[in-house]
N, C-alpha and C positions, 0 to 999 in steps of 0.2 A: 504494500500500500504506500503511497506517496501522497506527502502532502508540502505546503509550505514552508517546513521544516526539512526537506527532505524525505529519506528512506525510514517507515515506522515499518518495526518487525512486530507480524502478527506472535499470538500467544504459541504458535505450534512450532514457528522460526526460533522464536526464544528458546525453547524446549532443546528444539536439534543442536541450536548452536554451545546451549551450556552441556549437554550432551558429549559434544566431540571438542569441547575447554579441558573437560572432567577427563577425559580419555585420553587426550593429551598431555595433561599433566600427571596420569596416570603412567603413563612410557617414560616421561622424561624429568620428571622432578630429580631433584638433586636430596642425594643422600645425606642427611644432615639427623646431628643425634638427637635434638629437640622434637623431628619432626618422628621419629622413634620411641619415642617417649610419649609422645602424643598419643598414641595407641595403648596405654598403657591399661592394663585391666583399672584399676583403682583412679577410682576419677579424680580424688584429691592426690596422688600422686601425679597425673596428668597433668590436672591445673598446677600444681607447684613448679615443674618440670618446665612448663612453657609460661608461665610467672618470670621465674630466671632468665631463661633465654629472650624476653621481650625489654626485659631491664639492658641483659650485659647488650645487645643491639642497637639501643640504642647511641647513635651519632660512634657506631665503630663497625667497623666490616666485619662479614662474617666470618674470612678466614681467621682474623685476629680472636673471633671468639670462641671458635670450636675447641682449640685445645684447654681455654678456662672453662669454658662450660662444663667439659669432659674429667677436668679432676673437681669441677665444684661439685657435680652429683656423684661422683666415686668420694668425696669426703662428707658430704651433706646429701644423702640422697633423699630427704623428707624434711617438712617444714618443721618440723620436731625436733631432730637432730641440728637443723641451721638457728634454731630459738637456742638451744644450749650451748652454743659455741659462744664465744666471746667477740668482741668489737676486734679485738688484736688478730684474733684467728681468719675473720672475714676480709681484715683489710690487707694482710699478708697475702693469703691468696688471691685478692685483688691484685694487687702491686702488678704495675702493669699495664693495666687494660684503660683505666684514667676515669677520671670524674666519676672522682669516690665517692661523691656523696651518695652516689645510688647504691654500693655497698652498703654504708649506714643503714640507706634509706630499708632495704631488704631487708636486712637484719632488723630493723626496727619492726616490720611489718611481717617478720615469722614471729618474732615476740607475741604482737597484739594476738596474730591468727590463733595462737596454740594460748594464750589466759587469757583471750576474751569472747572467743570463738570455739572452744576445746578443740582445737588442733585443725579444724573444716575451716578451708577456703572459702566463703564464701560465691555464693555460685550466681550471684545478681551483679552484672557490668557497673550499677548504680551503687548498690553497697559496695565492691571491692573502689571505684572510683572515690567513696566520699569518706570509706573508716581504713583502706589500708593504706600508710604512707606510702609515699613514690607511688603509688600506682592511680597513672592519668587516664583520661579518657579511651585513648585509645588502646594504650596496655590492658584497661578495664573490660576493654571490647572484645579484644585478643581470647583472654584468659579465658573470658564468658561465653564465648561464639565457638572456639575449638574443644576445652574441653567441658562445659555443659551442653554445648549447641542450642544455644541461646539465637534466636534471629536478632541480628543486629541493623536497627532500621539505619539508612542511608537518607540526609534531609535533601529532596529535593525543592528546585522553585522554578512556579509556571511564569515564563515569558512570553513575550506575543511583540510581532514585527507586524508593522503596515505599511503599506507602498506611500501614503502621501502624510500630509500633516507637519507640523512641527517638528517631529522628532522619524518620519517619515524613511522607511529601510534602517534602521535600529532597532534593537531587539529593548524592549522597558517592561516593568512590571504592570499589570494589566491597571489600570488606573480612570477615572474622570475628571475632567477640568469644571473648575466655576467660575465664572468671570467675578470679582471681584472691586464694589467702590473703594474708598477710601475711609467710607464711612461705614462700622457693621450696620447690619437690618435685625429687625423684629425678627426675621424668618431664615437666620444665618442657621440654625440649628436644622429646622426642616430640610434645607436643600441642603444641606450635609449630609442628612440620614437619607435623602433619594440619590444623593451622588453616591453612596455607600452599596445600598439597594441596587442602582447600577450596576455596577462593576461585580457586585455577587450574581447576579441574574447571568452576567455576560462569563464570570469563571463557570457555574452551573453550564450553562448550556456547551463549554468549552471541553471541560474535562471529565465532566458526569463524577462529578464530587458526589458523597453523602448528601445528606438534607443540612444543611444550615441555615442562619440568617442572621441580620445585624449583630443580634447578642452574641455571637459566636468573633465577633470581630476583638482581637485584641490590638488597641493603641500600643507602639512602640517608642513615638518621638516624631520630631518635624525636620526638615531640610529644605534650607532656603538657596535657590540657585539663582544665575541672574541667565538669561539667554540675548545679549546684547540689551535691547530695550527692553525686555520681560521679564518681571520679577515673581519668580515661581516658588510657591510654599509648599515642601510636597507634606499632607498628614498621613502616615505611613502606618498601614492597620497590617497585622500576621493572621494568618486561619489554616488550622493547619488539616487536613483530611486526607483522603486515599485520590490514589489516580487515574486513569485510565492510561493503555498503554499507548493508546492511540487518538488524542485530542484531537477534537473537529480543527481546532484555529492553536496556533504556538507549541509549544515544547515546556517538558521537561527537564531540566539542566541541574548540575551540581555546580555550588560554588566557582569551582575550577573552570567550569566550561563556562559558566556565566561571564567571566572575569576576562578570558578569552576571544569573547564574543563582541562583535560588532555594538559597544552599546554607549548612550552617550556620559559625559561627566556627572549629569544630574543623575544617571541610574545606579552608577559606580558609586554616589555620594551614598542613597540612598541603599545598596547592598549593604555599603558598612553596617547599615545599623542591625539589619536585617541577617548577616554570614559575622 
């Protein structure tokens, strides 16, 4: 199917194509001891095992970390044994690999897991993110997604391109304008909430969202641009629902592709608040 966006893959294309990803990565992946460990009958030793190895990777290659990984689990093979070790014992076997503080931090966070947790990793992206130290969001995702198999949602955001207007072959966030005096009116509120009203009716029909309406809209902030003569205030509302994979009008995009995308200074202002 093709649309103004380009090529959209039906649900059965999706299907084959992660199909022969999976099959692919089934012949060719790279032997690696984390990804061995991943397998592990015992799920909390799983999650510990790839805990580790999502710490020592970070901002360091993976050649440089195979051989520490490999005697950190031959001397610490469970988050039990890494709580009884000492700070001296961790940073030693660090010595090395750099930006110690994630040793600390590790070690700080087999502590908590095993007296405040009784030895269970916690198995929610949102808990390991918010009670174990050093572990951020994306380590939280890590841990959660491979060894609970957690689905781990991806934030997408709907864009739309028009051939004419203002801002006319730029991809923006779906939006209405109000022309504005200088002076508010009695009825500034009203055609707020119909400009509001608008632009839901026009994502509805767009992407076959859920049911929502106004209430569902969350205010984030404002952003004022200037467009040579025009002074533009954008009031920038979030809502967030399910997709279709195949929008009548615009796309789908993650942060990255949005950023990449033909779009103007005002929409860029405007993702800041937004990504």
């Amino acid at each position: 199917m093709h649309d103004l966006c380009g090529h959209t893959f039906s649900p059965e294309e999706v299907a084959s194509i992660q199909k022969a990803l999976l099959s692919w990565y089934d012949a060719n992946k790279r032997d690696l001891p984390w990804r061995r460990m991943a397998t592990h009958a015992d799920v909390n030793v799983r999650a510990y095992a790839i805990w580790i190895s999502e710490i020592m990777l970070q901002q360091t290659q993976v050649k440089s970390v195979i051989p520490y990984y490999e005697r950190w689990m031959e001397k610490w093979p469970t988050v039990l044994s890494l709580s009884k070790a000492s700070l001296e014992e961790v940073n030693s076997l660090w010595s090395g690999l750099g930006y110690y503080s994630r040793a600390r931090l590790v070690h700080e966070g087999a502590t908590k897991v095993v007296y405040e947790y009784d030895g269970t990793i916690p198995s929610n992206s949102e808990q390991l993110k918010s009670n174990i130290p050093g572990v951020g969001r994306y380590t939280a995702g890590a841990i959660a997604s491979i060894a609970f198999n957690e689905s781990f949602l991806r934030r997408q955001y709907f864009s739309c391109s028009f051939p004419s207007g203002l801002l006319g072959g730029l991809w923006e966030f779906p939006g209405h304008t109000i022309a504005t005096s200088t002076k508010p009116t009695d009825n500034s509120t009203e055609i707020q909430e119909q400009a509001q009203l608008s632009v839901l009716n026009r994502i509805k029909s767009a992407v076959k969202c859920i049911q929502f309406d106004v209430s569902d809209l969350q205010s984030i902030g404002q952003v004022v641009h200037l467009f040579s003569h025009i002074r533009m205030t954008y009031d920038i509302y979030t809502l967030s629902c399910g997709f279709s994979t195949a929008p009548n009008i615009g796309r789908w995009v993650s942060a990255n592709e949005f950023a990449e995308s033909a779009v103007s200074t005002a929409a860029r202002k405007v993702s800041g608040l937004l990504m």
